[in-house]
N, C-alpha and C positions, 0 to 999 in steps of 0.2 A: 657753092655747092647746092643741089638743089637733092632734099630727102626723098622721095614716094612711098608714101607709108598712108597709114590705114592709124586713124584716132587707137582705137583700142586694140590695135596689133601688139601682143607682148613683146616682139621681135624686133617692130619698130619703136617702140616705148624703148628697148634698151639703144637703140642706136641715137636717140634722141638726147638720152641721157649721156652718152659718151661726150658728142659731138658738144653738151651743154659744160661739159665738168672740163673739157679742154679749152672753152673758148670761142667754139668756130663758128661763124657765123652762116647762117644754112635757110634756102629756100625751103618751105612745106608744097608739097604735090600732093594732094589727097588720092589717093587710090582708093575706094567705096568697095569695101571687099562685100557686103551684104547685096549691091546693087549689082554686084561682078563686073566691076569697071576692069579687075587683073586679067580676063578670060578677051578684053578687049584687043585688034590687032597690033595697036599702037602701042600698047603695055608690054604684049607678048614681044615683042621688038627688043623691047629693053629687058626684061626678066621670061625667059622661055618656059622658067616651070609656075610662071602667073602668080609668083608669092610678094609678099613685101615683108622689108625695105630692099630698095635698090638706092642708092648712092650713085648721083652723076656731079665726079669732082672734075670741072673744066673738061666733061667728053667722054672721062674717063668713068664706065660704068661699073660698079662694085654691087655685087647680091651677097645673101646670108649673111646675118647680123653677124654671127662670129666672127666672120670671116672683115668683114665690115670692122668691127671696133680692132681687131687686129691690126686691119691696115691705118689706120687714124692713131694707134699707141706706136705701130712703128713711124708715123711721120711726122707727129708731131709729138712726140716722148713725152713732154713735160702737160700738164701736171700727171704723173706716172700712175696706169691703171693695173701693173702687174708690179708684184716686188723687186728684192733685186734678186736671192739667192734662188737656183734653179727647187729646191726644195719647197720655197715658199711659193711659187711660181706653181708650180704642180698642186698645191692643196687651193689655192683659189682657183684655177683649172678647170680641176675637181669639182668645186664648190660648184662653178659655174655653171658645169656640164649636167651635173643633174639636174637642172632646170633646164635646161636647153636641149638634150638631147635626150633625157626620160621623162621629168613632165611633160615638156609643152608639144612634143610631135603626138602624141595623142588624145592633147585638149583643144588643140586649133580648131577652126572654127570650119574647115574640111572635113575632119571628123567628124566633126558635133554636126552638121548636116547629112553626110553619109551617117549615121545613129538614126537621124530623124526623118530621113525622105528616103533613104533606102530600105533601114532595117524597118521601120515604124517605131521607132523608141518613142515615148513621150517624156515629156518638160521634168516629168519627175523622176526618170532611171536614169535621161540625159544627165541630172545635176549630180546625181549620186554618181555616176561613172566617172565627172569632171573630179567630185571631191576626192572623191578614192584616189584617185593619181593624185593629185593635190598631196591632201592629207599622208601618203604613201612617200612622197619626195620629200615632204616637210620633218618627216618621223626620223630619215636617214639630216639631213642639212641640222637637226635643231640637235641632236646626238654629236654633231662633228663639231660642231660652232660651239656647245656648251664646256664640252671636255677637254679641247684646245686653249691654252694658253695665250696660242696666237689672235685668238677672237678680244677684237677691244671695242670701242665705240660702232665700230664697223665692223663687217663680217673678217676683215684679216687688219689687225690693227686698229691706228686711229684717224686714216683717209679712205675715202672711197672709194672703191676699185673695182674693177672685174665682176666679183662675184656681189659687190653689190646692185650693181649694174642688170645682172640678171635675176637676182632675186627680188627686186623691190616690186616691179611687174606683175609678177607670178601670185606676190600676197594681194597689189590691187584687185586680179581676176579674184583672187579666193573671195576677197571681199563682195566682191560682184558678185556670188554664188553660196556667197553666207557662212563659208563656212567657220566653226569655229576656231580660232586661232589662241585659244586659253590653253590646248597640250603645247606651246609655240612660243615661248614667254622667250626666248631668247629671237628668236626671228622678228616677234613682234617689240621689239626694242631696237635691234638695228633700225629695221624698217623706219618706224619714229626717229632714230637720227636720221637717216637716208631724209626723210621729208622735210628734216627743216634746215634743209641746202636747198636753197633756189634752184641749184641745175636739174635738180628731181622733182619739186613741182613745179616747172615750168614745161618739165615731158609730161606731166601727168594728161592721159586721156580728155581730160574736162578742159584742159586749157587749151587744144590743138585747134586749127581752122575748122575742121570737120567733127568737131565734137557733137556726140549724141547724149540727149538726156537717158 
């Protein structure tokens, strides 16, 4: 399998992470989204709307990280990244989905350029527009996770799944952007399990071929 992904892509950081907690062994493709290597012909061939990850398993090309660890837990099931019961299934989902589909569609880094070379925003309403989504996702995820029973060592139980999958990402960026993660004590403990499993720092941004300081 060969990844395309971008070092500090949250999107590709979670498919890095799947692909690591399953076992599979996988080619790195840098795609240089700062350099716009994705807006390239060759790139647009494989992904049409120029995002990363895409996924080429033997030919076969896979886009949207979702859509992407979906296909890799239905094919290769085990170690299992969703629970069993449809109930429990749906609250890590959940979990998932508000990282993926209310933060990070308007922290990406298409945004945060349209802020800064369309609207004029500067370095410092940029950070505070990031953390607000941040901080705004984190306020609903740390209320679900803390009041839940279901929450153990990990955001659903005591193995790593889905929803950790998508949130451990989300807290590096915070990091990246300072924010304070002290309202977060429950995120910020998962997260500290999530990191000392190898399959999560070895997705980690710092470790990838294309890592920037």
């Amino acid at each position: 399998m060969r990844l395309y992904g971008y070092c500090r892509s949250s999107a590709s950081f979670r498919v890095r992470i799947a692909l690591n907690l399953k076992g599979l062994a996988y080619e790195t493709v840098p795609i240089h989204l700062r350099r716009n290597d994705q807006a390239r012909p060759e790139y647009l061939a494989i992904d049409p709307q120029g995002l990363v990850p895409a996924l080429d398993n033997d030919g076969r090309i896979l886009i949207q990280s979702p859509a992407i660890i979906e296909y890799l837990e239905e094919t290769w099931p085990e170690p299992p990244l969703l629970p069993r019961s449809p109930e429990e299934r749906a609250r890590v989902r959940a979990l998932a989905a508000i990282v993926a589909c209310d933060i990070h569609p308007i922290n990406n880094l298409r945004v945060l350029r349209y802020l800064s070379h369309a609207l004029g925003r500067g370095a410092e309403e940029i950070a505070a527009w990031y953390n607000h989504w941040i901080g705004t996702g984190f306020q609903a995820i740390e209320m679900l996770l803390a009041r839940d029973t279901a929450t153990g060592i990990f955001c659903h139980g005591d193995q790593p799944g889905l929803a950790d999958i998508a949130l451990v990402p989300q807290v590096v960026n915070a990091e990246r952007y300072r924010l304070d993660m002290a309202p977060y004590p429950t995120i910020a403990r998962i997260f500290d399990s999530c990191m000392a499993l190898a399959a999560f720092r070895a997705a980690h941004p710092d470790r990838q071929p294309d890592a920037e300081p």
